[in-house]
C-alpha positions as CSV (number, residue, x, y, z in Angstrom):
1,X,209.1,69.2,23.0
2,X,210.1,67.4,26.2
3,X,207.5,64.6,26.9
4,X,205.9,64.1,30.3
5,X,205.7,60.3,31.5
6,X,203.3,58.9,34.0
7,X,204.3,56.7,36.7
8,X,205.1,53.1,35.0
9,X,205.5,55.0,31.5
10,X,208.8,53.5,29.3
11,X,210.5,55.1,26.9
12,X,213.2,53.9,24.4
13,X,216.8,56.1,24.9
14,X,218.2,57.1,21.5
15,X,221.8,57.8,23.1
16,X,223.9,56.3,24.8
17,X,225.4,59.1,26.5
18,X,222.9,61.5,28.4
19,X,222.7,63.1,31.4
20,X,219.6,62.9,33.9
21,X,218.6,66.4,36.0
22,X,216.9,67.1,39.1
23,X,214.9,70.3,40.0
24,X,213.0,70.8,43.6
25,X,212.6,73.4,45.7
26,X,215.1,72.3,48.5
27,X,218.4,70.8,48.6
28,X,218.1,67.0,47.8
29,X,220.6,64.3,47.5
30,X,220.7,62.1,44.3
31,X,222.3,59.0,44.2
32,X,222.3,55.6,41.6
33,X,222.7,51.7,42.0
34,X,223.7,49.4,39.7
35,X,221.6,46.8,39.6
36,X,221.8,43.3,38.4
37,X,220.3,39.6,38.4
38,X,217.5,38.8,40.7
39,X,217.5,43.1,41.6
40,X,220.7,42.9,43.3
41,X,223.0,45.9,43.3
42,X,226.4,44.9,41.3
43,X,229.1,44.1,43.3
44,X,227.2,45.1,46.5
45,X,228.5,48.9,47.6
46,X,230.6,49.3,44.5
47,X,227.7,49.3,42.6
48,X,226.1,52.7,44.4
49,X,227.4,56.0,43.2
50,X,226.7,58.4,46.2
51,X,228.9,62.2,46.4
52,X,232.2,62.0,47.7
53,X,233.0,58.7,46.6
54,X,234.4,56.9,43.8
55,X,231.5,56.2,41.3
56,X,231.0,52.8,39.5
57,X,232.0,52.9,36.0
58,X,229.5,54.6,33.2
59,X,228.9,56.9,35.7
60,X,230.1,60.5,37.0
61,X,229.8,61.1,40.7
62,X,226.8,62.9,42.1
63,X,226.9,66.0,43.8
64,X,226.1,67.1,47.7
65,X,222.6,67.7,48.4
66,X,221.2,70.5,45.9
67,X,218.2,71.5,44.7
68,X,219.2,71.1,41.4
69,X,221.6,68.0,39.8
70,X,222.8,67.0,36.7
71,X,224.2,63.4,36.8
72,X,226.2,62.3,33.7
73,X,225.7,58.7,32.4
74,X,227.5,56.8,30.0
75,X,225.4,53.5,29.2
76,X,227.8,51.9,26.7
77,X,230.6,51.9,29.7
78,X,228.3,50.3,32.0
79,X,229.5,46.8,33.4
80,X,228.1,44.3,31.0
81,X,226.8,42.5,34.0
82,X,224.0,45.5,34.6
83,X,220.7,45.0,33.4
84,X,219.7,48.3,35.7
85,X,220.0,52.0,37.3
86,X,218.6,53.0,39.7
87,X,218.3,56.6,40.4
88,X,217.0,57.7,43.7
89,X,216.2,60.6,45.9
90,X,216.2,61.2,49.4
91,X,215.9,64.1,51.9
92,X,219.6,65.3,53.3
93,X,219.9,65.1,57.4
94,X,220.5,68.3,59.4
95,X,219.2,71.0,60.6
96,X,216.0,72.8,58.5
97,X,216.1,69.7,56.2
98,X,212.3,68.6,56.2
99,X,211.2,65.4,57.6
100,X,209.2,64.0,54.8
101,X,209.0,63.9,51.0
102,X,204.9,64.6,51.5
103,X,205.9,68.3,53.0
104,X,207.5,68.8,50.0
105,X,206.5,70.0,46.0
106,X,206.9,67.4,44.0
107,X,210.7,67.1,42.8
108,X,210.9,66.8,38.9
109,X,213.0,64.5,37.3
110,X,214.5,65.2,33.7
111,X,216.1,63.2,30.7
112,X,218.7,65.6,29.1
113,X,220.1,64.6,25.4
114,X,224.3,64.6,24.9
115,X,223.8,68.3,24.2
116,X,221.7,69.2,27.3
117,X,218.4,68.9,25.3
118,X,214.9,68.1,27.6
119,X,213.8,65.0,25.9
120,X,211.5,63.8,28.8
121,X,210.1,64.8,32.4
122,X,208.7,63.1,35.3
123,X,207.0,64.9,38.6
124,X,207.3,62.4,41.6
125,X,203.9,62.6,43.3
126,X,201.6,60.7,45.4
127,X,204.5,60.5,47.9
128,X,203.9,60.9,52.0
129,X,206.0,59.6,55.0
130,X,208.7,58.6,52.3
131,X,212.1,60.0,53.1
132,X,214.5,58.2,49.9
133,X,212.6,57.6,46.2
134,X,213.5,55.6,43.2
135,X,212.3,58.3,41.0
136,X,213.4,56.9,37.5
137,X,215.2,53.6,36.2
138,X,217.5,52.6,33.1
139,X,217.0,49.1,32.0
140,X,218.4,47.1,29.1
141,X,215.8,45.5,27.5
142,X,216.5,43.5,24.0
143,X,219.5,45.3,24.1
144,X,218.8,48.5,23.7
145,X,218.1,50.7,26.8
146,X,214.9,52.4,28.3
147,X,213.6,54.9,30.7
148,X,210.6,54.3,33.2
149,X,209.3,56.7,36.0
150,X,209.3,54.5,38.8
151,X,208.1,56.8,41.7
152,X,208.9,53.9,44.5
153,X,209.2,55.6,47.9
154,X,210.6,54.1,50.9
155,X,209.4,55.6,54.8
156,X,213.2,53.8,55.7
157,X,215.1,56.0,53.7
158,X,217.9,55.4,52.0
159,X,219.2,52.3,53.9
160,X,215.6,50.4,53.4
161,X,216.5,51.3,49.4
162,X,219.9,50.0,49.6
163,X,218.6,47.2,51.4
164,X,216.1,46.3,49.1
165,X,218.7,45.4,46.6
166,X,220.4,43.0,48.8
167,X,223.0,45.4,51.0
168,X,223.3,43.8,53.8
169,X,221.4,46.5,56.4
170,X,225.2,47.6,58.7
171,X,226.6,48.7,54.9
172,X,223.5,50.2,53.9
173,X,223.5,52.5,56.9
174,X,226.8,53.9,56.5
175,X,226.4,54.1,52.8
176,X,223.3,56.5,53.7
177,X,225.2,58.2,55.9
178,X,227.8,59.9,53.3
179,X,224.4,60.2,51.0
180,X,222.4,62.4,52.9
181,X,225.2,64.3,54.7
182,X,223.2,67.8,54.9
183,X,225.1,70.4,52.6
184,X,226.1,72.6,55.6
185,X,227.7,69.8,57.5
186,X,231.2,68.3,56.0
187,X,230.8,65.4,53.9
188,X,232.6,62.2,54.6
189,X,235.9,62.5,52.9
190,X,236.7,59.6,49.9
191,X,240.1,57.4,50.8
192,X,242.8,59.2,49.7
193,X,246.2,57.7,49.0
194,X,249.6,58.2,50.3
195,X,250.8,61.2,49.4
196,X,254.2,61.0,46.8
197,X,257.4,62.7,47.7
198,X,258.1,66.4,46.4
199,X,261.3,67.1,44.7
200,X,263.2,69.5,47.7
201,X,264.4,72.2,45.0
202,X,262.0,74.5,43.1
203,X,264.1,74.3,39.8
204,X,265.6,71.2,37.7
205,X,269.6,71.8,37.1
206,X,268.9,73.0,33.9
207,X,267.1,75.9,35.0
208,X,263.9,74.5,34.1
209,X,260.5,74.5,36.2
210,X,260.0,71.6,38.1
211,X,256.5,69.6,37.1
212,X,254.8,68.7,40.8
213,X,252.0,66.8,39.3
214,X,251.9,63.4,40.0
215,X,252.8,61.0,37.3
216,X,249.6,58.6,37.7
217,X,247.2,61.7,38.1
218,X,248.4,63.7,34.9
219,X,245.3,65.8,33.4
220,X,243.9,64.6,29.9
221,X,243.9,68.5,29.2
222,X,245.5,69.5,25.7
223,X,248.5,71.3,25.7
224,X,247.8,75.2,25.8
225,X,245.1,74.3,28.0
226,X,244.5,75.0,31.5
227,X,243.5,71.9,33.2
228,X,240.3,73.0,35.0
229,X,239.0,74.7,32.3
230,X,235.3,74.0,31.1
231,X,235.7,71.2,28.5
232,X,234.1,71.0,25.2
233,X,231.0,68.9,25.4
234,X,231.4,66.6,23.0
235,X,228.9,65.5,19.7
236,X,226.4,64.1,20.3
237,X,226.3,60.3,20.1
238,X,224.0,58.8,17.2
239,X,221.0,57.4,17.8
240,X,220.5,53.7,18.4
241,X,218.3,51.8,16.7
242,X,216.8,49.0,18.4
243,X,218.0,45.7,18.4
244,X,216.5,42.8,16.8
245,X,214.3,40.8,19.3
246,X,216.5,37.5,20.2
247,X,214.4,34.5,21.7
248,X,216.1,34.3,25.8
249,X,217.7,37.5,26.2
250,X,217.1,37.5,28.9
251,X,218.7,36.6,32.7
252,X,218.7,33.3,33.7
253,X,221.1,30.0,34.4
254,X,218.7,27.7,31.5
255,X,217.9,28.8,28.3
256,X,214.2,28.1,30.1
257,X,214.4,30.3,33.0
258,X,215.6,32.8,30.2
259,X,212.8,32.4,28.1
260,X,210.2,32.2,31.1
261,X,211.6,36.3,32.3
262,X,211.3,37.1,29.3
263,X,207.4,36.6,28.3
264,X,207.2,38.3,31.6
265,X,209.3,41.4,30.5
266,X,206.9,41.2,27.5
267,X,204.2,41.1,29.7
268,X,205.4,43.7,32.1
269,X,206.1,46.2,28.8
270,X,203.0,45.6,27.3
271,X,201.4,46.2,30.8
272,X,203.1,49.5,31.1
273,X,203.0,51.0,27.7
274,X,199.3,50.3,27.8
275,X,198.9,52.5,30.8
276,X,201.1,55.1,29.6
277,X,199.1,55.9,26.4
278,X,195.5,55.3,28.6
279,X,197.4,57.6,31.1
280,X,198.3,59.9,28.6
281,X,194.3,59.8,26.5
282,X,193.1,60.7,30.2
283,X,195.3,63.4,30.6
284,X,194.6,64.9,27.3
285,X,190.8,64.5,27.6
286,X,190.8,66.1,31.4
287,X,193.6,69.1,29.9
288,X,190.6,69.8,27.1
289,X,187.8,70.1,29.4
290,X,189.7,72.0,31.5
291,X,190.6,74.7,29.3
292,X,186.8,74.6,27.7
293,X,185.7,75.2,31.4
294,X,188.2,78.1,31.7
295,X,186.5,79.8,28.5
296,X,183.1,79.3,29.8
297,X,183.8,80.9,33.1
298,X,184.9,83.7,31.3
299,X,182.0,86.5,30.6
300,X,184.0,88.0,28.3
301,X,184.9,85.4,26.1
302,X,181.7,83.0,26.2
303,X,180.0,84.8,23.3
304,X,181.4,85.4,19.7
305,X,184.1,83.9,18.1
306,X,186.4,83.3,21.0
307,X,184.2,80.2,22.0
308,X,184.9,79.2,18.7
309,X,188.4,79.5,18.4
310,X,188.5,78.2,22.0
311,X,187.1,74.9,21.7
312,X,189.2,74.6,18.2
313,X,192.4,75.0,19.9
314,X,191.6,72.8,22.6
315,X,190.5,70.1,20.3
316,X,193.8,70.7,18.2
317,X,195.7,70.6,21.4
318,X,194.0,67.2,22.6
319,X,194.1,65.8,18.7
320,X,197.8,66.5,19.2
321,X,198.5,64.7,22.4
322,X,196.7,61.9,21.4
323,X,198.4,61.4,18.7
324,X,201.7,61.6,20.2
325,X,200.4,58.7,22.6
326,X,199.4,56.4,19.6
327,X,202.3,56.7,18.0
328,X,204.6,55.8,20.8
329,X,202.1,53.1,21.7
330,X,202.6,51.9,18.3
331,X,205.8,51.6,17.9
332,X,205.8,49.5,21.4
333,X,203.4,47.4,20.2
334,X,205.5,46.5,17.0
335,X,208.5,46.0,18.9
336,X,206.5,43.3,21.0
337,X,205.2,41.6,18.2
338,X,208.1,41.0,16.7
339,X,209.8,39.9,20.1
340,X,206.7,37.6,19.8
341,X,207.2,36.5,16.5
342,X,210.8,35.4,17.7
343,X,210.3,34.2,21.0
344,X,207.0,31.7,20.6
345,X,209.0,29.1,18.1
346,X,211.1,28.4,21.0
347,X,209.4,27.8,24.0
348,X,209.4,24.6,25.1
349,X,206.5,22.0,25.6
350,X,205.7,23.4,29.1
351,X,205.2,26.8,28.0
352,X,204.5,26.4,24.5
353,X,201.1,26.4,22.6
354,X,199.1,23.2,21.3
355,X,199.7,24.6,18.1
356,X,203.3,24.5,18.6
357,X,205.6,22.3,16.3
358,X,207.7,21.5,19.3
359,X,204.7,18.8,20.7
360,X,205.4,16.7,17.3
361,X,208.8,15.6,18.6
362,X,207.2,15.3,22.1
363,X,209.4,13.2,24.4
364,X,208.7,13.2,28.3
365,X,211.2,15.5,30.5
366,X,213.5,14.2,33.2
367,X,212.7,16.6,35.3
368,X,209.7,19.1,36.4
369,X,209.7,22.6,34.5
370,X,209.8,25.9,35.6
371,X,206.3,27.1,35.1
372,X,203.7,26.2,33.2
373,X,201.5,27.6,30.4
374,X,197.8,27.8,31.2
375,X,196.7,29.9,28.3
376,X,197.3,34.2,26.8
377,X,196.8,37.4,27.9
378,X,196.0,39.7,25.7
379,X,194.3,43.9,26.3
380,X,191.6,45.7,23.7
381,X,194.6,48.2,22.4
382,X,196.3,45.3,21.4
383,X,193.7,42.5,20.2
384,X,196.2,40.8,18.3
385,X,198.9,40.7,20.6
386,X,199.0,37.6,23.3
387,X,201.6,37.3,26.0
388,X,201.2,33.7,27.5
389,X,199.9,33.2,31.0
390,X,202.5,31.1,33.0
391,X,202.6,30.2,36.4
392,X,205.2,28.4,39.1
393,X,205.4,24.5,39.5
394,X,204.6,22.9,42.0
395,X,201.4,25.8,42.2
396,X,201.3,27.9,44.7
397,X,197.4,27.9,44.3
398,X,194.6,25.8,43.4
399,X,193.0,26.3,39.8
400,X,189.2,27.4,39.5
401,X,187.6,26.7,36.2
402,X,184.2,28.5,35.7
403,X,181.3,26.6,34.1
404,X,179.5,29.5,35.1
405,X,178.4,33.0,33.7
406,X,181.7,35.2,32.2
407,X,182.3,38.5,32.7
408,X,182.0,39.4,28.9
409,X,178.8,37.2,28.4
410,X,175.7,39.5,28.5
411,X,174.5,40.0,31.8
412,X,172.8,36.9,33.3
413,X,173.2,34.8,30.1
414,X,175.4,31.5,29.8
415,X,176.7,30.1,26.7
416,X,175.1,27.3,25.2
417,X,177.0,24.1,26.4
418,X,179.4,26.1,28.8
419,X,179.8,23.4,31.3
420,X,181.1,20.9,28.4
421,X,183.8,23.1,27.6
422,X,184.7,23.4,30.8
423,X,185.1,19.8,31.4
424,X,187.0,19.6,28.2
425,X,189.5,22.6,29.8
426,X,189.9,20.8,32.6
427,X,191.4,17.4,30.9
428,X,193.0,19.9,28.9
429,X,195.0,21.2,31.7
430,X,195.3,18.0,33.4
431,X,196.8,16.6,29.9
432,X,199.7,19.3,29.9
433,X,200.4,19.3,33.8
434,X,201.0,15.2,33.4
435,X,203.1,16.3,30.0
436,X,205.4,18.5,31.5
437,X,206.3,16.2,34.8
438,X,208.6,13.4,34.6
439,X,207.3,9.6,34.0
440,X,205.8,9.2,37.3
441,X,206.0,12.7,38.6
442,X,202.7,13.8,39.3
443,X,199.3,11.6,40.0
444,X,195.7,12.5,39.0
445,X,193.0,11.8,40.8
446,X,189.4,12.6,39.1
447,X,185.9,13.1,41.6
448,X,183.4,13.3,39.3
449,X,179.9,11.9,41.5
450,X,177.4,12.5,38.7
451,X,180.0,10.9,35.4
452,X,179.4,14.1,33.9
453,X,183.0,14.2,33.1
454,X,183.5,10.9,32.0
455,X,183.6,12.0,28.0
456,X,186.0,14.9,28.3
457,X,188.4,12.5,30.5
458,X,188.0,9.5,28.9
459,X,191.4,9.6,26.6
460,X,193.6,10.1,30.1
461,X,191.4,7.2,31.7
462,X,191.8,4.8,28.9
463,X,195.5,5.8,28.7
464,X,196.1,4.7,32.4
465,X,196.9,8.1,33.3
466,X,194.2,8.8,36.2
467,X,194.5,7.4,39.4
468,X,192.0,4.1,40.1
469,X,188.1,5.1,39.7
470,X,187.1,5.2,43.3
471,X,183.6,4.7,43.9
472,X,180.4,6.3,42.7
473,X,178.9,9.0,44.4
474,X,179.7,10.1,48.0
475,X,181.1,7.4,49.1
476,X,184.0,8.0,46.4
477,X,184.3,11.6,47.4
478,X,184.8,10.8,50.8
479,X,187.6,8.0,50.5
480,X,189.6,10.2,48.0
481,X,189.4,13.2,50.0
482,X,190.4,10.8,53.3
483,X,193.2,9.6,51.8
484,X,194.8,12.9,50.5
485,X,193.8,14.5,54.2
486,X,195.8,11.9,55.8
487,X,198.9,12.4,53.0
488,X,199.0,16.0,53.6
489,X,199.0,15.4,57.5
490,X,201.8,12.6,57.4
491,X,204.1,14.3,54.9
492,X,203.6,17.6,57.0
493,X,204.6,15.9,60.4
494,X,207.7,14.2,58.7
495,X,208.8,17.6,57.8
496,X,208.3,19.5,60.5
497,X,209.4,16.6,62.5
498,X,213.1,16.5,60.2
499,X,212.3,12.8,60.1
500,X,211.2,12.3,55.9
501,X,212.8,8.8,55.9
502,X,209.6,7.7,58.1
503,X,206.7,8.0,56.2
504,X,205.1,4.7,55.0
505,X,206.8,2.5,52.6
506,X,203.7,2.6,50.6
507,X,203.3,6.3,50.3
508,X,202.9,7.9,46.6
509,X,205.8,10.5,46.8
510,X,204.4,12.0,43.4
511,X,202.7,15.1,43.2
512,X,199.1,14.7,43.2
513,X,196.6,17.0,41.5
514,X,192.7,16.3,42.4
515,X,190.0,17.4,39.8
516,X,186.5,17.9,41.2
517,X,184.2,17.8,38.4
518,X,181.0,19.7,38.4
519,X,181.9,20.6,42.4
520,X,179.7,20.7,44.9
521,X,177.9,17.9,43.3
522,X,178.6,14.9,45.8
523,X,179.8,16.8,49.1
524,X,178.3,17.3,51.9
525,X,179.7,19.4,54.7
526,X,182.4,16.7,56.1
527,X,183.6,16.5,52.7
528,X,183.6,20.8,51.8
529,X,185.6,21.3,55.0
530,X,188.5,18.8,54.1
531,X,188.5,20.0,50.6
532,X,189.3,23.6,51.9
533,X,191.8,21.8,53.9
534,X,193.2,20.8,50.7
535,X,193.3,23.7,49.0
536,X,195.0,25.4,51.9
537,X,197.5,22.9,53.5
538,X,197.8,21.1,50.5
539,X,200.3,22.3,48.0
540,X,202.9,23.2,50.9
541,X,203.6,19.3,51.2
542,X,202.7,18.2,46.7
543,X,198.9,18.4,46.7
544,X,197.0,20.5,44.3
545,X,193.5,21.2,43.6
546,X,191.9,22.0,40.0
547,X,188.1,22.8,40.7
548,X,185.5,22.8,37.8
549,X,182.2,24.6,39.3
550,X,179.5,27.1,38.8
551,X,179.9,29.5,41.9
552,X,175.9,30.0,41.9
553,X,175.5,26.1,42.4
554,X,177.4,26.7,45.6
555,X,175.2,29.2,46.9
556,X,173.3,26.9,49.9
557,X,176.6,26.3,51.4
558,X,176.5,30.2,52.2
559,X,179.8,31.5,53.1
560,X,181.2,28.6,53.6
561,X,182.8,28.5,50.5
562,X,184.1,32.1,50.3
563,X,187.5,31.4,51.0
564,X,187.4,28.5,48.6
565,X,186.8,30.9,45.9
566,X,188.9,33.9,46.9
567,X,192.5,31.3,47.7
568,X,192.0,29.8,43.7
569,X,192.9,31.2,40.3
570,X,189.5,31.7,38.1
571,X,190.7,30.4,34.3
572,X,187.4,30.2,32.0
573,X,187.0,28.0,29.1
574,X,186.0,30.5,26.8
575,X,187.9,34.0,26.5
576,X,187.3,36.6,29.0
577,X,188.3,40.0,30.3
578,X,188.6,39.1,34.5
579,X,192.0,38.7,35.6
580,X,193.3,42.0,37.2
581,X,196.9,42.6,37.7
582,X,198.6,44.3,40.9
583,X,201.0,46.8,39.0
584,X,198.7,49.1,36.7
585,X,195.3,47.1,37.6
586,X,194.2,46.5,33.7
587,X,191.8,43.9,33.3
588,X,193.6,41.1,31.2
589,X,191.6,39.0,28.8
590,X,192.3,35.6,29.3
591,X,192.5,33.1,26.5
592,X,192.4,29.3,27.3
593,X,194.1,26.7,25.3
594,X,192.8,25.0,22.8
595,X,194.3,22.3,20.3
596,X,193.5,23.1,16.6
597,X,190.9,21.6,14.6
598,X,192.3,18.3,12.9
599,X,195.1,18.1,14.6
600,X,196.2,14.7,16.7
601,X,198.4,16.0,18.8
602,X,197.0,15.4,22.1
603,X,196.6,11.9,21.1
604,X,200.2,12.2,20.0
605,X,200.9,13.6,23.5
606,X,198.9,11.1,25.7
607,X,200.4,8.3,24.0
608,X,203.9,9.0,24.5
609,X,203.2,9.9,28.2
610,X,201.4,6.7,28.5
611,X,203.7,4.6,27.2
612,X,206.4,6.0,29.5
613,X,204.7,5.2,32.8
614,X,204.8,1.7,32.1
615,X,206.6,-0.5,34.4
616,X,209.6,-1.2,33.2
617,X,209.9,2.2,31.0
C-alpha cells in the first residue's frame, strides 16, 4: 500500500536504486540538484540535471515538460561528496502554459521501487504565486538515505531555486532557460562533439558490411540485440538496512562542528517524525468522522445494521492508520536513541552534560567553542528521548531566566522556592559559559541590589571569577551599567570608524556577560533604558546579558519592558513545555541543567578555571 506523507514527513529508502514519478494535470518540467555542504549545489551547474543536458552521475536525464515523469535515480553512484537531492518543479514558459502553481491541481509526487512499485506519495499543496517547487528531497543521513516531502515554493522560479543553493544568479538564469523550455518550442540543444570521419566505401575489401558506429559510442546492447530495444529492468536491489549510528557523521571541518550538526539533524528528525505521525493521527481521526458523517446523512443507511457495520469499518480503518503511524514513529524513535546512545559520550565539555565523564579530565580550552549547551529538549511522544539545546557563541541574544510562574505549573500557582532555583541556574550557566572560554576570555559581572544572589554565586565569587563587587544598591547598578554603555559605544565607534588599534589601553577586550539578579529590583528608569541598550547594541561589539526576573514584578514599568522580554531567550529552572520552534511549531519541553546529587564536579570545574586565570598561568 503506497503511503501518503505530509509536508516535513521522512521516510527511510530500502533501495538504492528507485525511480521518483510525477503526475499533474498539465505539462511540468522536473529537474534535480545535487546538493552538498552548507546547501550548496555540487560542483555548481554540474550538479543540476535539467532535459537536454548531460545529467550529474547517479542520475538519468529528465525529460521535457510533461504531465507525467519518471526520473531514474541511482543513490549508490552518487558523488560521495552529496549529502542531498533535490527534486523540483516548475511551470514550463510559452504560450497556454499557466502563470502560477496556485491555478493549478496539486501535482503528485511518487516514490517507485526498482520494479516500478508505489511505495510512497506526496500532493504539493498550499502553493500560490510560486512558479518552481522543491517538491521532495533525498538526504543521507547516518548513512543510509531518506525521503522528505519538502513542498518549498519559490514566486522566482527556477533561477531563485538555483540561486538558493549558491548559483551565482547570470548561471541560474540560463540554466532555467533550458528547464522550462515549453514542450512546443525546441529545446536548447546539449554540446555535441565533432563529428568522426566516415569510411567513403559502403563495403570493406572483403565483402563485408562496413560498421558506422563510432568506436567511443558503441551500444552496451547484447549481441542479437537491437540496440534501442526496451531493456530488461533489472532485480531489484536488496534492501538496506540501516547503518549503525556513528558519533560526528556528520559535515563539518572539526570533529566539533560535526558533532554540533549533528544533534541538530537529531533534533530536526525527531522534530519531523513527530509531526508526521501527529499529522498522520489527525488525518485518520478527521478521515473517520468524515465517513461517520457520510453514513448519517444517508436516510437510507442511518437505521439498522449498516450504522453498525459503518462506524465498525471506520474504526477499523482509523485503528489501521494509526497503527501504521506508531509503528514508523517507532522505529524513528529507536533509531534516535541509539544515535543518542552513541553520540552523548562524545561531546565535548561545551556541549556535554554535568553528568558527563568528560568534565573529570576538565582542562580549560584555548579557544572559544562553537556553541554552547544550555540544557534538552525533549516532546510527550518521546518522554525519554532528549536532544540537547545548543546555541552560537558569542550569543546572538540575551538569556531570560524565569523565577516566575511556568507554563506547565497549574494556573496561577508558583513552586515553592522557584526563585532559589533560579538563582542557582543562573551561576549554573555562568559557571559553563566561563568553562568553555579561554583563561581570560570572557568577564562576569554580577548586579544583584538586594544580595539575594549572594548564596547561589558565592563559589564563582570566592573563586575570583566575577568581576569586582561594585557597590550596594543603585548606586552599583548604575556604575556597572555606565561602564558597559560607554564599552559598547567606544568598541562600536572603533569599528565602524576601521580604527580598533585606538581604543584605550585599559579597555577589557574579553567578552563580558552581565547577570541581573532578581531584575528590576534596583533600576529605575535611567538604568532600564541603558539595560535595553545592552541587550540590543550589546552583543554586536562582546556584550551579553543573562537576566533572572519574574515578568509580573516588571509590571509598573508598563510597556516599557516589552521589547526586553520579546529580544531574550526564556530558559526556566525547572522543566517546562514553552519553547516553540519555526519549522513544524511543536512546543518543546525544555530541561535545564543540573549537576547530580553527590557529585563535585562543579567544584572540580571552578577550580581548574580559577586556577588558570591567575597571573602568571
Amino acid at each position: 500500500m503506497t503511503a501518503e506523507l505530509v509536508r516535513g514527513q521522512n521516510q527511510a529508502l530500502p533501495w538504492t536504486r528507485l525511480e521518483i514519478g510525477v503526475e499533474a494535470d498539465r505539462a511540468l518540467a522536473l529537474g534535480a540538484v545535487l546538493v552538498g555542504e552548507a546547501g550548496r549545489a555540487l560542483g555548481g551547474a554540474q550538479g543540476v540535471a535539467l532535459p537536454g543536458a548531460p545529467p550529474p552521475p547517479g542520475l538519468a536525464a529528465p525529460g521535457p515538460p510533461a504531465p507525467t515523469h519518471r526520473l531514474a535515480v541511482d543513490l549508490g553512484a552518487l558523488p560521495a561528496a552529496a549529502t542531498r537531492l533535490d527534486l523540483f518543479l516548475a511551470l514550463p514558459d510559452g504560450p497556454g502554459a499557466p502563470a502560477r502553481f496556485g491555478a493549478l491541481a496539486a501535482p503528485r509526487v511518487l516514490l517507485l521501487g526498482p520494479g516500478g512499485e508505489k511505495a510512497a506519495g506526496f500532493a504539493v499543496t498550499g502553493l500560490a504565486g510560486e512558479t518552481a517547487v522543491v517538491a521532495v528531497e533525498l538526504y543521507r543521513r547516518n548513512g543510509a538515505w531518506k525521503i522528505r516531502a519538502v513542498g518549498q515554493g519559490y514566486q522566482g522560479g527556477v533561477p531563485a531555486l538555483l540561486t538558493d543553493r549558491g548559483i551565482d544568479p547570470e548561471t541560474a538564469r540560463r540554466l532555467a532557460a533550458g528547464a522550462q523550455a515549453h514542450p512546443a518550442a525546441p529545446l536548447p540543444a546539449a554540446p555535441r562533439p565533432d563529428p568522426e570521419p566516415v569510411p567513403a566505401g559502403p563495403t570493406t575489401p572483403a565483402g563485408g558490411r562496413v560498421d558506422y558506429t563510432h568506436p567511443g559510442r558503441r551500444s552496451a546492447a547484447p549481441a542479437g540485440r537491437h540496440p534501442y530495444a526496451t531493456p530488461t529492468p533489472a532485480a531489484p536491489a536488496p534492501p538496506v538496512a540501516p547503518a549503525a549510528p556513528v558519533a560526528g557523521d556528520a559535515s563539518g571541518w572539526s570533529m566539533e562542528e560535526r558533532l554540533h550538526n549533528q544533534v541538530w539533524g537529531m533534533f530536526e528528525d525527531l522534530a519531523r517524525t513527530v509531526a508526521s505521525y501527529r499529522g498522520a493521527v489527525e488525518f485518520a481521526e478527521d478521515r473517520r468522522e468524515r465517513e461517520l458523517d457520510a453514513v448519517l446523512d444517508d436516510p437510507r443507511s442511518r437505521t439498522g445494521r449498516g450504522v453498525a457495520d459503518a462506524r465498525a469499518a471506520a474504526s477499523e480503518r482509523y485503528e489501521t492508520l494509526v497503527a501504521r503511524a506508531q509503528e514508523a514513529l517507532d522505529r524513528d524513535l529507536a533509531q534516535l536513541a541509539a544515535e543518542s546512545r552513541v553520540v552523548e559520550p562524545a561531546l565535548p565539555p561545551a556541549l556535554a552534560g554535568w553528568e558527563s565523564p568528560v568534565w573529570h579530565a576538565y582542562r580549560p580550552p584555548e579557544q572559544p567553542p562553537l556553541s554552547v549547551r544550555l540544557g534538552d529538549l525533549g516532546l510527550p511522544e518521546a518522554p525519554e528521548l532528549r536532544i540537547p539545546m545548543l546555541v552560537r557563541l558569542p550569543l546572538e541574544r540575551g538569556l531570560w531566566i524565569d523565577a516566575g510562574r511556568l507554563s506547565d505549573g497549574e494556573g496561577e500557582s508558583r513552586p515553592a522556592g522557584l526563585r532559589a532555583l533560579a538563582a542557582g541556574s543562573a551561576a549554573l550557566h555562568a559557571t559553563r559559559l566561563l568553562a568553555v572560554h579561554p583563561p581570560g576570555g570572557l568577564t562576569v559581572h554580577l548586579l544583584d541590589p538586594a544580595g539575594s544572589g549572594a548564596a547561589a554565586f558565592a563559589g564563582l565569587r570566592n573563586a575570583g571569577l566575577l568581576a569586582p563587587a561594585p557597590p550596594a544598591g543603585a548606586a552599583g547598578v548604575a556604575e556597572v551599567l555606565e561602564r558597559l554603555t560607554r564599552r559598547v559605544d567606544l568598541v562600536q565607534m572603533a569599528v565602524r570608524g576601521g580604527a580598533r588599534e585606538a581604543l584605550p589601553p585599559g579597555l577589557d577586550t574579553a567578552e563580558q556577560l552581565l547577570v541581573v539578579h532578581d531584575f528590576p529590583r534596583g533600576f529605575d528608569d535611567r538604568a532600564v533604558t541603558r539595560l535595553r541598550y545592552l541587550a540590543d547594541e550589546g552583543p554586536a561589539v562582546g556584550v551579553h546579558l543573562l537576566l533572572v526576573a519574574d515578568r509580573d514584578d516588571a509590571a509598573g514599568y508598563g510597556p516599557l519592558l516589552d521589547p526586553l522580554w520579546r529580544g531574550l531567550l526564556r530558559i526556566t529552572p525547572l522543566p517546562d513545555r514553552h519553547l516553540a520552534d519555526p519549522w513544524v511549531h511543536h512546543l518543546w519541553t525544555f530541561t535545564p541543567p543540573c549537576v547530580p546529587t553527590g557529585s563535585a564536579v562543579l567544584e572540580t570545574v571552578v577550580g581548574a578555571t580559577a586556577r588558570a586565570r591567575r597571573p602568571g598561568r
